[in-house]
Phi, psi and omega in degrees: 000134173280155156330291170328300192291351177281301159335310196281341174323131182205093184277134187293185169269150202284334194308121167162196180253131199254133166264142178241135169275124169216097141336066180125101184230084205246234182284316176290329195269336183251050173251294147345247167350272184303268205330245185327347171267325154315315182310318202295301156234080157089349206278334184180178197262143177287033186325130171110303185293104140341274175321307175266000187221336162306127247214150156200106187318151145275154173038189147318151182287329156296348168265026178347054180276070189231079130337151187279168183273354169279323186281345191270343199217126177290114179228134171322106195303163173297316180303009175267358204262131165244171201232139180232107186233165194224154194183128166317300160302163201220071182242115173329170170270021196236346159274316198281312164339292170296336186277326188289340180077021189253337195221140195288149177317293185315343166286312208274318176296341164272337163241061165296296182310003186244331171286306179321308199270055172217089207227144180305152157304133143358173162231159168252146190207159167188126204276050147282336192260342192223048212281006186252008184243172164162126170216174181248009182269085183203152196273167185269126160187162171302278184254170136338309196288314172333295170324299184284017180226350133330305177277328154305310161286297147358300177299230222330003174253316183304314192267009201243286179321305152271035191343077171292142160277298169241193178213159169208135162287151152228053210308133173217068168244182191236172232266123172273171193282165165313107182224146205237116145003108172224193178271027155294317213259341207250030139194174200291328152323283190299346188284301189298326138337261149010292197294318188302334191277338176064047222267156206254329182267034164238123174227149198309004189274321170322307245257285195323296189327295204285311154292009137290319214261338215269334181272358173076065195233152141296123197252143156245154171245088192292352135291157185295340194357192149257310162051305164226359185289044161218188209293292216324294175332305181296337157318311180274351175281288210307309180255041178247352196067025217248127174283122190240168189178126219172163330235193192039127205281136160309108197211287200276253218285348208258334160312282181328328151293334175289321142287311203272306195344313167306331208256331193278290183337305179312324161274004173076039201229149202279148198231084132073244190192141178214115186270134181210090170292131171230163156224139162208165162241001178309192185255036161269323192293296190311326181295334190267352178276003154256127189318289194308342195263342199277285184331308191290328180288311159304002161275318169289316172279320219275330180289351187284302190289298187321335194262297186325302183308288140078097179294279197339313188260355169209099164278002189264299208290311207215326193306339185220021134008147159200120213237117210224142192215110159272114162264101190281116182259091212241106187288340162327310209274332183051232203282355215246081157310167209190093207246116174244148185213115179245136173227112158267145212233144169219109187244227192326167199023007206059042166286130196308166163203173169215182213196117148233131185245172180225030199267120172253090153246196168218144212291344192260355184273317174309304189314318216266314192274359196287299181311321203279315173296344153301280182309315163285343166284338187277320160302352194243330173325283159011257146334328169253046189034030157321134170241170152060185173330069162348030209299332182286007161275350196285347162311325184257020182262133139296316153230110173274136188267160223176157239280188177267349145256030170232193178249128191283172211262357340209316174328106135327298167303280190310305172323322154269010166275284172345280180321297194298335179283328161350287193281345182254305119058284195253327189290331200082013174260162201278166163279180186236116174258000167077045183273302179070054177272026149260021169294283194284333178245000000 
């Protein structure tokens, strides 16, 4: 990036009330949610978050400058942040809390009243799309289009009702069936079309998608979905001014891939086969124990190690990989998953090697620091008159989504590399490439 382009940055002011929107308010949102109204008061640490806990250089190294990324860039305080959400069920967020099991009752009860006065819209829903779900708190329409100005009057009552200054979407719902691009999807005419027609390649997270963008809202997608990840959306982002980032949030077994994969590549070392099994029981498991909702979430992991990897250019190394992804749906185990990764490995002379992980980890704890740095990053896009497509967000992504003539980006490591220049960037600071030719020269 040039000077000149640093100079045009121009972040509006941070001051005001932030609305965060959450489309599904089961275990990742009110995890969420109850995490930051903890943060807020004094109960506990934003263990996880960037935005609140991430330190980040400046310059040289000898200028030992390294500030938190809140202090180097105006970013929205929590206490500014209010929460609006939509949910099949028609349970507050301190009943759906307890019923999801991810946070102990003795934690959620000290801030019940706050959790309490927070209870979902109707949805728009429809279990052709979800088929392992079904509830009765969903709103009523003719079509799609019906849907979406529904949804449009929500947003604009919630932010009138709370005298919001902005808003940011966080779709936290759940993995909807497979749907592939067609010619609804490759502009905004034919998409909205589509929607009077009540086209069968619309599913309700589109609906969200589109009426965040049609109200000037930052839309994130924390699902495989398709939900805004095709031409029309970006069309409609792009001349709405509205910052989009996506999708499906990085959190168990494919964050781990995303480290070691980078590290394996880096040393040159030949991979096999890499087998990958999960068991949970929540009701993200249950949603996924139907093939189709199951296809869109494997579609998203099965993309990772192939970028990561890159066959094409090292076919000795990669090339005839065998990559298997599994999901289990085990009601016992509830939010607290269980990711096994067996890799066979080969290195000098093509000698064998293996890799076995065990990671219990659990998706709404992963999950919960992610939406808060989505929302304050996605307000500060906003503010510094971001559009389209986010690529400096994909760190916190499984499939980032990303213009059609490039390749999404899957490195971990490049990816805070990415970000943090951003953020520095944005700041008027140089980016950093970690050359250090004045070692040498």
């Amino acid at each position: 990036m040039t000077h000149s382009f640093k100079k045009n940055i121009q972040i509006k002011n941070v001051k005001g009330k932030v609305g965060v929107l959450l489309p599904g308010l089961g275990a990742v949102a009110t995890t969420f949610i109850a995490g930051v109204l903890a943060v807020r008061n004094g109960i506990s640490k934003p263990i996880g978050s960037l935005t609140q806990m991430n330190h980040i250089r400046l310059g040289r190294r000898d200028e030992h400058r390294n500030p938190k990324i809140k202090e180097l860039i105006p970013l929205t305080e929590l206490d500014d942040l209010y929460f609006g959400t939509w949910d099949i069920f028609n349970e507050n967020a301190y009943e759906s809390a307890i019923n999801a099991g991810v946070l102990e009752k003795e934690l959620l009860n000290q801030i019940k009243d706050e959790l309490s006065a927070i209870k979902p819209m109707p949805a728009v829903f429809n279990r052709k799309y979800v088929k392992r779900l079904d509830g009765s708190h969903v709103k009523v329409a003719a079509n799609w289009f019906e849907y979406y100005e529904l949804m449009r009057q929500d947003i604009r009552e919630f932010k009138a009702k709370n005298n919001l200054d902005r808003l940011v979407m966080v779709w936290t719902g759940s993995t909807e069936i497979f749907l592939k691009t067609g010619k609804i999807h490759q502009s905004k005419k034919a998409f909205e079309a589509a929607m009077k027609e009540n086209h069968p390649d619309i599913a309700p997270s589109m609906i969200y998608a589109w009426a965040a963008i049609a109200e000037g809202v930052p839309y994130a997608n924390g699902a495989p979905n398709l939900s805004a990840d095709f031409p029309a959306a970006y069309e409609f982002a792009a001349e709405m001014g509205v910052p989009l980032s996506g999708k499906d949030f990085k959190t168990g077994q494919t964050l781990m891939k995303t480290i070691l994969a980078p590290g394996l590549k880096a040393r040159m070392l030949g991979i096999e086969g890499w087998f990958s099994t999960n068991i949970l029981g929540n009701r993200d498991g249950e949603v996924l124990d139907d093939p189709e909702s199951f296809k869109t979430k494997e579609e998203s992991k099965l993309s990772v190690l192939e970028q990561i990897l890159q066959p094409e250019l090292y076919p000795d190394l990669y090339e005839d990989l065998y990559h298997k992804v599994r999901i289990n749906y085990y009601p016992p185990r509830k939010d607290n998953k269980e990711g096994w990764d067996n890799i066979d490995i080969y290195g000098w002379l093509g000698y064998p090697m293996q890799i076995k992980i065990d990671f219990l980890c659990r998706d709404s704890i992963l999950a919960a620091p992610i939406i808060l740095d989505l929302v304050l990053f996605l307000d500060l896009a906003s503010r510094s008159g971001f559009k389209g497509i986010q690529e400096w967000l994909s760190f916190y992504f499984k499939s980032p989504i990303h213009d059609a003539n490039l390749y999404p980006e899957h490195d971990l490591f490049i990816q805070l590399m990415k970000l943090k220049n951003t953020l520095r960037v944005m700041a008027g600071e140089e980016e950093i490439t970690h050359l250090g030719l004045d070692y040498y020269i």
